[in-house]
LUMLOLUM-680488 format. One line per field, with one value per residue (C-alpha): x, y, z; residue number from 1. Coordinates in pm, 1 decimal, padded with zeros to 6 digits, m for minus. Example, Ala and Ser with C-alpha at 12.3 -4.5 7.8 and 13.67 -1.06 7.14 Angstrom:
<rs>
px	01230.0  01367.0
py	m00450.0  m00106.0
pz	00780.0  00714.0
i	1  2
</rs>
This chain:
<rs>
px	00000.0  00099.0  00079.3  00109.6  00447.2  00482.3  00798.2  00779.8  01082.1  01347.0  01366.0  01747.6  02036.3  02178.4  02568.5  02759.2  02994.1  03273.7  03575.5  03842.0  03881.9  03583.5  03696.6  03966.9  03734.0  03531.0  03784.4  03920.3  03589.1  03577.1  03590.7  03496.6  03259.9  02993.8  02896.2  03163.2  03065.3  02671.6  02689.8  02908.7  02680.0  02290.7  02069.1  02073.6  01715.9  01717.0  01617.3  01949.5  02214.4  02482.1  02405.0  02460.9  02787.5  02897.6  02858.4  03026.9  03315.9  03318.4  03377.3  03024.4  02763.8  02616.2  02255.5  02110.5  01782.4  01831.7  01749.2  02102.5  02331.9  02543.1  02871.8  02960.0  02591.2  02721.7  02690.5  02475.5  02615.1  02300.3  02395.8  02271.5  02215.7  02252.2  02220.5  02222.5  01944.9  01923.6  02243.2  02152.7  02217.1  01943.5  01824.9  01512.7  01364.4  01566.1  01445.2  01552.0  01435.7  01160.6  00822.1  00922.2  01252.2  01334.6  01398.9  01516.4  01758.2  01909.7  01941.4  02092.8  02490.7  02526.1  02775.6  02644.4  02772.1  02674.8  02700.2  02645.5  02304.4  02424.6  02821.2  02777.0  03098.0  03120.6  03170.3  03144.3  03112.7  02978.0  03009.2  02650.1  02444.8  02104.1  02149.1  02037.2  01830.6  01866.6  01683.4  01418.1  01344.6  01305.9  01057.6  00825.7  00713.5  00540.2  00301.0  00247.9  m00048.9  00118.5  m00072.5  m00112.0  00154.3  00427.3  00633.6  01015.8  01005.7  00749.7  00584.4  00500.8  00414.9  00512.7  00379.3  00568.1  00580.3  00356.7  00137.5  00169.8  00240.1  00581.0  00538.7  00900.6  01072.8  01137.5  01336.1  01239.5  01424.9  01354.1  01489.7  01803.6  01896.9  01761.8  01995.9  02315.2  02403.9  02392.0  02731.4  02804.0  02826.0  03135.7  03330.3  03193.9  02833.5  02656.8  02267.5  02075.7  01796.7  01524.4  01334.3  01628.5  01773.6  01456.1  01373.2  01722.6  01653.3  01356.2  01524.8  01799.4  01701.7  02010.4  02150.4  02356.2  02705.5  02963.9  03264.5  03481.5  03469.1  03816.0  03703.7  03629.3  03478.6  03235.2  03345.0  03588.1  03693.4  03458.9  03769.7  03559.0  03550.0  03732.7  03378.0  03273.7  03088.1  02906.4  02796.7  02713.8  03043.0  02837.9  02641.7  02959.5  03056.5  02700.5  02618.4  02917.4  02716.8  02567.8  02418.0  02640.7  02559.2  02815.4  02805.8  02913.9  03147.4  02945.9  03157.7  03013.4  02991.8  02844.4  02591.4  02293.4  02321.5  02293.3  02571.9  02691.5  02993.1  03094.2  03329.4  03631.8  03774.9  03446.1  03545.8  03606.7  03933.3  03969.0  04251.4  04359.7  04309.9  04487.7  04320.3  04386.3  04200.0  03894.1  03928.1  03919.6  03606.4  03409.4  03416.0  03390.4  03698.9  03753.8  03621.5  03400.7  03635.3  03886.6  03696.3  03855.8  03701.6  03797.0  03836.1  04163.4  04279.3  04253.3  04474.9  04275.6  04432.7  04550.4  04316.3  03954.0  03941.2  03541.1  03538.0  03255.0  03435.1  03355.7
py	00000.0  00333.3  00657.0  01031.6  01182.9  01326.4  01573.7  01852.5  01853.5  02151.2  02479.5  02473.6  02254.3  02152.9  02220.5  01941.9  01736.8  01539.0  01315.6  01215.8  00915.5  00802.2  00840.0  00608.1  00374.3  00395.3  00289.8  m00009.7  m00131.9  m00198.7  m00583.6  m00652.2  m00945.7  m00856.1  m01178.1  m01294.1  m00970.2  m01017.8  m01353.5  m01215.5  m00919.3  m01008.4  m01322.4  m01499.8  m01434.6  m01040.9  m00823.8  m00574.8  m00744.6  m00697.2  m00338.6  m00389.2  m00546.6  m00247.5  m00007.1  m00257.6  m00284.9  00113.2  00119.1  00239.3  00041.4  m00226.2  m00154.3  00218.0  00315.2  00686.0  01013.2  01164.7  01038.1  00753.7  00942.3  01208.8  01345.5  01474.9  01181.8  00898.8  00568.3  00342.2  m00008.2  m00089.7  m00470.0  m00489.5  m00723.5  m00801.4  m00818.5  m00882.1  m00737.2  m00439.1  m00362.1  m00327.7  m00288.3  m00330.5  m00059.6  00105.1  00217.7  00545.9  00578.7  00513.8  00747.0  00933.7  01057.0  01342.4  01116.8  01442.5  01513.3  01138.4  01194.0  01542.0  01367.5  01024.8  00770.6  00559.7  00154.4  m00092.2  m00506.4  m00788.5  m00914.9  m01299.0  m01260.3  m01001.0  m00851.6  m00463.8  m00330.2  00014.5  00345.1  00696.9  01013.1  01190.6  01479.3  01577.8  01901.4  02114.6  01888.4  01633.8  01751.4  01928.6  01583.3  01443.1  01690.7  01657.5  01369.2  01587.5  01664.2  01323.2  01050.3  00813.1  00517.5  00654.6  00857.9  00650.7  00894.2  00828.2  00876.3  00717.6  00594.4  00208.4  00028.4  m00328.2  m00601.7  m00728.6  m01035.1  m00951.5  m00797.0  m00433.9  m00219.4  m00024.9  00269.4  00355.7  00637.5  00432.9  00537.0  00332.8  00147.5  00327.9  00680.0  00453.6  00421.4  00694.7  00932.5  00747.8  00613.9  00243.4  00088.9  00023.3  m00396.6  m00479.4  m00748.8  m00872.7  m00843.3  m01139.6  m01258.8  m01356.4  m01629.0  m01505.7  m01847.6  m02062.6  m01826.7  m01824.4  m02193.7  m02271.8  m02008.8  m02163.5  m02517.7  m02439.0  m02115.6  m01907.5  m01761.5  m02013.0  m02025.6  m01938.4  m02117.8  m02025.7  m02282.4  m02411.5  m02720.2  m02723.6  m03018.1  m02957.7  m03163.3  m03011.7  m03043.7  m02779.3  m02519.7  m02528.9  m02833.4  m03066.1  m03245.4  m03321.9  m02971.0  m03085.2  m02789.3  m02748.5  m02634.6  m02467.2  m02270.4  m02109.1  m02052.8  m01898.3  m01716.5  m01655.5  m01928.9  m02148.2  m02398.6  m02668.0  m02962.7  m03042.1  m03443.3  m03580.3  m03528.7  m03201.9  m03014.6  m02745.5  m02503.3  m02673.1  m02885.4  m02624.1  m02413.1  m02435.9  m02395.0  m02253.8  m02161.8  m01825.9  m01807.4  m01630.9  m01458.4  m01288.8  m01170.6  m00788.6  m00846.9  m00562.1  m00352.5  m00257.8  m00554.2  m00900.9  m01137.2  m01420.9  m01244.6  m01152.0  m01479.4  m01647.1  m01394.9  m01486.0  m01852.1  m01815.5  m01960.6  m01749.9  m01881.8  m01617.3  m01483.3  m01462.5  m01216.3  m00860.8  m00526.2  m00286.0  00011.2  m00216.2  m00198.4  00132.0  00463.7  00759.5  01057.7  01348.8  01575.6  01432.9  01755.3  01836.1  02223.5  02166.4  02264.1  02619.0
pz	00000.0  m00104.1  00119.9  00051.1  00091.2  00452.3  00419.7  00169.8  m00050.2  00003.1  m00196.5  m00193.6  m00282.8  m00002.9  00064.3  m00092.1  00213.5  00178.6  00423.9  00243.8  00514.9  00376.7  00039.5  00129.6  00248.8  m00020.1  m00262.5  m00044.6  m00036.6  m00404.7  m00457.0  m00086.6  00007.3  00253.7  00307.1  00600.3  00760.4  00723.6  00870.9  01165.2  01267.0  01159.9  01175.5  00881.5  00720.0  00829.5  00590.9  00545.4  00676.6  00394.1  00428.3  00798.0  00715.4  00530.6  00809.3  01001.5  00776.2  00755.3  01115.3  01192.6  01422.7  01230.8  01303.9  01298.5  01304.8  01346.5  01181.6  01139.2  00836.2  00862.3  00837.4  01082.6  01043.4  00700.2  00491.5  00427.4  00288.0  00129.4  m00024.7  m00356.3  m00500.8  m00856.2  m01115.2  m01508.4  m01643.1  m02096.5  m02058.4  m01894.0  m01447.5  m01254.6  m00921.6  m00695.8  m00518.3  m00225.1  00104.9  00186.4  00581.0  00770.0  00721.7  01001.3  00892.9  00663.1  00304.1  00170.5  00468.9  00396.6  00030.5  00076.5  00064.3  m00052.6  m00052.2  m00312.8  m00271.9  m00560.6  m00482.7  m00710.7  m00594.5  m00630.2  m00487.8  m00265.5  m00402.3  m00411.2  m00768.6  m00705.3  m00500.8  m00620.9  m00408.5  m00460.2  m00367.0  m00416.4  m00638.0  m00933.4  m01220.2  m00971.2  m00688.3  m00900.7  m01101.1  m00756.6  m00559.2  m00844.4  m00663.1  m00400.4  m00640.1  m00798.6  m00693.1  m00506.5  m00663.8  m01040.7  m01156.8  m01004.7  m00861.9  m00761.1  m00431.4  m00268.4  00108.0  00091.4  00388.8  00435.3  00643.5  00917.8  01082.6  01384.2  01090.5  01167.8  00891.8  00848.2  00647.5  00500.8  00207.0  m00115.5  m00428.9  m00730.3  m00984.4  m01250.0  m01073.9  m00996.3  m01384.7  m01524.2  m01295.0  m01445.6  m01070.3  m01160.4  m01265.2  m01623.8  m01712.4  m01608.7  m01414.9  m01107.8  m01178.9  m01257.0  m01356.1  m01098.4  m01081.5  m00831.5  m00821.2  m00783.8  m00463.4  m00296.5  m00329.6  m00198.8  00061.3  00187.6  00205.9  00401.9  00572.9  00448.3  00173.7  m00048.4  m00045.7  m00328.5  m00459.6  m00767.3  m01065.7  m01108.8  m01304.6  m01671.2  m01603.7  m01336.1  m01066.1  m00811.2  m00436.1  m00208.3  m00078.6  00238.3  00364.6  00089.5  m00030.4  m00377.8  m00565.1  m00931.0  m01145.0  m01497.7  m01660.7  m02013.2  m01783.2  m01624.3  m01938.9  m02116.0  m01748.4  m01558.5  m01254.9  m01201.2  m00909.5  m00766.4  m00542.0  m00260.9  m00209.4  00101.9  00362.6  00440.6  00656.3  00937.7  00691.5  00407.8  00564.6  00636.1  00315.6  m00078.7  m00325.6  m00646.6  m00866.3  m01071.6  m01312.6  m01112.8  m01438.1  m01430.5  m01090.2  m00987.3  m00744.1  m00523.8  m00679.9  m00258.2  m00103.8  m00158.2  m00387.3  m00166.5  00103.0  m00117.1  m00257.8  00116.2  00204.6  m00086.4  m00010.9  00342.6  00398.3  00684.5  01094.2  01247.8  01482.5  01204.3  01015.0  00928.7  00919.3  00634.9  00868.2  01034.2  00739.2  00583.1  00751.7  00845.9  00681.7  00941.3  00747.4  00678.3  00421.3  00555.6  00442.1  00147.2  m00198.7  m00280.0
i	1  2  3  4  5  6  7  8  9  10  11  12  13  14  15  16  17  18  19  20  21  22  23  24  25  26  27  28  29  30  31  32  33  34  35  36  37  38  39  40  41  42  43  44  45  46  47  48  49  50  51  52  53  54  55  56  57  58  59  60  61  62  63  64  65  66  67  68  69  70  71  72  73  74  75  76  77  78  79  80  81  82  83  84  85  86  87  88  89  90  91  92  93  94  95  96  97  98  99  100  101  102  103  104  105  106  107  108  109  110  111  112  113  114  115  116  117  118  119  120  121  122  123  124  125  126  127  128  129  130  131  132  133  134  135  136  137  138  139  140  141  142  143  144  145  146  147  148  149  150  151  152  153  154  155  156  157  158  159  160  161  162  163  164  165  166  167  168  169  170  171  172  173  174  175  176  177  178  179  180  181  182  183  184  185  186  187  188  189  190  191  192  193  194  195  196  197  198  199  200  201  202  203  204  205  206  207  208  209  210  211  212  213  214  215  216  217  218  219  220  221  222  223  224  225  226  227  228  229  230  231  232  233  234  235  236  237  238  239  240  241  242  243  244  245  246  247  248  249  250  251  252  253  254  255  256  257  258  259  260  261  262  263  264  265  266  267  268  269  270  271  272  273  274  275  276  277  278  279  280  281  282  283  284  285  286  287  288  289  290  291  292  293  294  295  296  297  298  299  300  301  302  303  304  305  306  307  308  309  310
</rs>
């Protein structure tokens, strides 16, 4: 269901913000897997928790309901799944805050961060603000029907499990790619097969797990646990994936969750972090207590360079 737009937009740009330890961040995070993170810090069916990983990773607390912007109160940081779709990236909707929050406020400074939907791999990172053409194409949703004229930003309210309703700010697709922020096709993203996920979803109760495709063949040792992975080798090649079954010995690891290959030459490595390491993350290669945060890893500059850009 579809609600009216509570918060006016503004009548000004507001002033563009930057942190140039952020920046740095930013551009470590580029070929990071979320997924070691999201199992570390959120259940395993909640809704958000590879965007909780990324906070988590940025040295920020993991979960954060609140009305001020993730970074410093100066920037927000939203996480964007993508996908390719005929060829083409797409995306799903994105929630921008809860109804009670100021969307326009959240969207004012942006730090835009694009994963592959099916790797959880980070691809990409845009600095943004809401500004000029921009923020005019955008308030003209004030004055659109929220169930007719399908405006960009928009108030849905979704179910939850106690069947209350959460009213919450959405940005659609569409706004998503026609603004240019989605990332061109390009190493690291991949197709992804909504049935398939879900149905091995709702058999083992968590997302499935990845492995890289070493074999031309089909048939490899799991890097996990050492047991026996069978995939189809000509869909590696046509898709970039494809779904795997791990035969027995199952290891702790392996046992509760589905499984699939990707092609690793179709892999974005992370051009400042090891490959080995992104390598070991992707697989889940690492133990839970073993798992690093980006932030250890990236030096805060002496001079975060905050004085907005005349």
């Amino acid at each position: 269901m579809r609600l009216p737009l509570r918060h006016p937009p503004p009548d000004r740009d507001p002033p563009p913000r930057r942190c140039a330890h952020l920046d740095a961040l930013a551009a470590a995070a580029v070929g990071l897997p979320l997924g070691p993170a999201a199992d570390l810090v959120a259940p395993g069916r909640s809704r958000g928790r590879h965007g909780n990983a990324l906070q988590w990773h940025l040295g920020l607390a993991s979960h954060d309901a609140e009305a001020k912007l993730d970074w410093e109160d100066r920037i927000e940081i939203k996480l964007v799944s993508v996908w390719l779709r005929a060829g083409a990236v797409v995306c799903d909707k994105l929630k921008v805050s809860d109804i009670a929050v100021d969307p326009w406020h959240k969207l004012s400074n942006v730090l835009w961060v694009f994963a592959d939907r099916l790797t959880r791999v980070v691809v990409g990172t845009r600095a943004w603000g809401l500004r000029g053409g921009v923020r005019a194409r955008l308030a003209r949703s004030w004055s659109l029907d929220p169930h007719f004229d399908q405006p960009d930003l928009f108030v849905e309210a979704r179910e939850r499990a106690d069947g209350s309703a959460a009213p919450s700010y959405y940005l659609s697709a569409r706004w998503l790619g026609s603004e240019g922020l989605l990332p061109a096709p390009g190493p690291g993203i991949f197709s992804f097969d909504a049935r398939w996920w879900g149905q091995s979803r709702a058999e083992h109760g968590r997302d499935p797990l990845p492995s890289v495709a070493v074999s031309p063949h089909g048939q490899q040792r799991c890097g996990r646990c050492g047991g026996p992975l069978r995939f189809d080798p000509e869909a590696v090649v046509a898709d970039g994936w494809a779904p795997a079954h791990h035969g027995m010995p199952l290891g702790p690891a392996c046992a509760p969750r589905g499984h699939f290959v990707v092609d690793g030459h179709r892999l974005l490595l992370p051009p400042e972090l090891p490959a080995e390491d992104m390598l070991d993350a992707l697989e889940r290669r690492i133990a839970p207590d073993a798992v690093w945060r980006l932030s250890e890893r990236v030096i805060e500059p002496d001079d975060h360079l905050h004085e907005p850009t005349p």
